[in-house]
C-alpha positions in Angstrom: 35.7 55.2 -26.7 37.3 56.6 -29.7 35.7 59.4 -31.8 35.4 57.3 -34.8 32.5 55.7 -33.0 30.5 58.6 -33.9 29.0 59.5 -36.8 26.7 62.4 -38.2 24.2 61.7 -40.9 22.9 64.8 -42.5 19.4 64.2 -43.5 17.2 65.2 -46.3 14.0 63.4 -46.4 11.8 64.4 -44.0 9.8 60.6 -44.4 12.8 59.2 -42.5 13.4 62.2 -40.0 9.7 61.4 -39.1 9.8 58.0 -38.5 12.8 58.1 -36.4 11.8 61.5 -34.4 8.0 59.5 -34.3 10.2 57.1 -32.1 11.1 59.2 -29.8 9.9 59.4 -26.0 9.5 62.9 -25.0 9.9 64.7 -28.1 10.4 68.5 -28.2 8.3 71.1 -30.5 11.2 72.6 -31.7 13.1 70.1 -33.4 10.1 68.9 -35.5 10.1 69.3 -38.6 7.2 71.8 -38.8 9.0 73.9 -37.0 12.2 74.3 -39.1 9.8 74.6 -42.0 8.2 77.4 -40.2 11.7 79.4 -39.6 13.1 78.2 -43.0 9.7 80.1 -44.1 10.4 83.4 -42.7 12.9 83.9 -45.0 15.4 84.5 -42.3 16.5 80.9 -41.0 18.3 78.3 -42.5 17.6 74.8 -41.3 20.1 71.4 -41.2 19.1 68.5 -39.5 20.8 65.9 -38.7 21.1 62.3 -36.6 24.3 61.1 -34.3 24.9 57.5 -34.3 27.2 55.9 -32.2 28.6 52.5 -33.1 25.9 52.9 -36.0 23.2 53.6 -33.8 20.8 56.4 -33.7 21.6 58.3 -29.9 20.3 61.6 -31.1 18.4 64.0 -33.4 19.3 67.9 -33.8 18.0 70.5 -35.9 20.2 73.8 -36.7 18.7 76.5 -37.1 20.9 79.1 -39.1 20.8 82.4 -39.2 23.5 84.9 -41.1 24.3 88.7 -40.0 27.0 90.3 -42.9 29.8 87.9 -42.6 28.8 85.9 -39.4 26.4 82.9 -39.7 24.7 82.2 -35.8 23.6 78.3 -35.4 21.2 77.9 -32.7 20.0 74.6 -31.5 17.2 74.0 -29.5 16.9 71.5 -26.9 16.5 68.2 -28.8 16.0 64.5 -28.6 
């Protein structure tokens, strides 16, 4: 399995986040999208999300959640789909 089997897609529109983190079995609170919009609105958190495909086909979700101290930048991510 090479790397170029895997792709990121950096996403955007929350519409399409939903329907693809609606399809997912045991979703986790903190990678939906309430939730980054909740940090993002504390004025203290940056949020990215984003999907990984492999072979062009969704195998995960992930939601960064960004935070900056001077010149560092911290990027947590919480467990995910």
């Amino acid at each position: 399995m090479s790397g170029q089997d895997y792709q990121i897609k950096f996403f955007l529109d929350k519409a399409e986040w939903l329907n693809y983190f609606s399809q997912v079995p045991k979703p986790r609170l903190v990678q939906a999208w309430f939730y980054g919009d909740a940090k993002l609105s504390s004025g203290r958190w940056q949020v990215c999300r984003a999907m990984i495909l492999k072979k062009n086909q969704p195998i995960a979700l992930v939601q960064f959640l960004i935070k900056s101290f001077f010149i560092f930048n911290i990027i947590r991510v919480n467990r995910g789909p």
